[in-house]
C-alpha positions in Angstrom: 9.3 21.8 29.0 8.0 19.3 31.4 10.2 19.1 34.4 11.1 15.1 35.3 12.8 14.2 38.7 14.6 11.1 38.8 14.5 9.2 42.3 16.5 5.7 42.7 14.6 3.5 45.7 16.7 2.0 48.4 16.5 -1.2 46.3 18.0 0.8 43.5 15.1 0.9 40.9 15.2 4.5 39.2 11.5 6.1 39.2 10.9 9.4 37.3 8.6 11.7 39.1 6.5 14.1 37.2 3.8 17.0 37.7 0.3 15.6 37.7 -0.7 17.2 34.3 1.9 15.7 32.5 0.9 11.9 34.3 -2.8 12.4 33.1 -1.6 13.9 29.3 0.9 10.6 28.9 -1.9 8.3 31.2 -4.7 9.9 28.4 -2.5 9.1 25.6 -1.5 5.6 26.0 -5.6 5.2 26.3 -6.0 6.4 22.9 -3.5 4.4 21.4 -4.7 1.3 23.5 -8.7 2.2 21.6 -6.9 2.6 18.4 -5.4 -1.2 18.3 -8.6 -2.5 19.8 -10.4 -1.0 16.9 -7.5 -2.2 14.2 -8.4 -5.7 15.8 -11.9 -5.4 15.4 -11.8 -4.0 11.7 -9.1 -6.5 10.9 -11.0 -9.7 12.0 -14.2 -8.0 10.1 -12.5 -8.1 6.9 -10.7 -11.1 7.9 -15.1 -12.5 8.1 -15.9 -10.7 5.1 -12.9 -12.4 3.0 -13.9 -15.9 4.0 -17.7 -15.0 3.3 -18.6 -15.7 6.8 -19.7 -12.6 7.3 -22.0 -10.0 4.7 -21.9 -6.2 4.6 -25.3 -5.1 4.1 -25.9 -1.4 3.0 -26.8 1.3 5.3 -30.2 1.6 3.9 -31.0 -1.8 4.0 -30.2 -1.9 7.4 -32.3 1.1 8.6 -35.4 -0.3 6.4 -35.1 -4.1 8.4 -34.7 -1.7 11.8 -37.5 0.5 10.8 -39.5 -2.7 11.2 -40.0 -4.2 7.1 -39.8 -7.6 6.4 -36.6 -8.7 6.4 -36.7 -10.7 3.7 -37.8 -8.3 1.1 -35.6 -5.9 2.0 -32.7 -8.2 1.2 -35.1 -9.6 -1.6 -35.1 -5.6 -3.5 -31.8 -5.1 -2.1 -30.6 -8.2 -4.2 -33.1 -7.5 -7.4 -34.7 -11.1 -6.7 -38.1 -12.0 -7.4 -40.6 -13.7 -5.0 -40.4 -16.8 -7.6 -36.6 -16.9 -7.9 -36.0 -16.7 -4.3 -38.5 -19.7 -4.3 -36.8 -21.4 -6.4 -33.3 -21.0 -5.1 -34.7 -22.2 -1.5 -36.5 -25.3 -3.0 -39.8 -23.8 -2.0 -43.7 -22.8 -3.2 -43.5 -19.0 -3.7 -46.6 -19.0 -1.6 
């Protein structure tokens, strides 16, 4: 059991003294939880992106393949199961 001491100031605040270890535990703690809602934020405005199709989630693989240094566009192009000739089309463009 952690042992507190209450103080009051001479303007009549109360302060609660306690050992170092317990500072740092409850200092350590409210860091965590502090990460934790910065990464709800960031999850919840990615799905927020992803809902209102401004955003795309590409796979994993496709990712590391565009990384690894492939062209971009047929990465996505196998990813999506498009042709050369359809994604011409689609763009209003020669194939070539």
């Amino acid at each position: 059991m952690t042992k507190v001491q209450f103080i009051r100031t001479p303007d009549g605040d109360e302060l609660a003294v306690l050992p170092r270890e317990e500072y740092e535990r409850l200092a350590a703690h409210a860091a965590e939880a502090e990460e934790d809602a910065g990464t709800r934020r960031l999850i919840t405005r990615a799905r927020r992106a992803l809902d209102e199709r401004r955003e795309v989630a590409i796979p994993k693989a496709v990712a590391d393949r565009i990384a690894a240094g492939e062209n971009p566009i047929l990465v996505v192009r196998d990813w999506r199961g498009i042709t050369q000739a359809a994604l011409a089309n689609a763009a209003g463009i020669s194939q070539s």
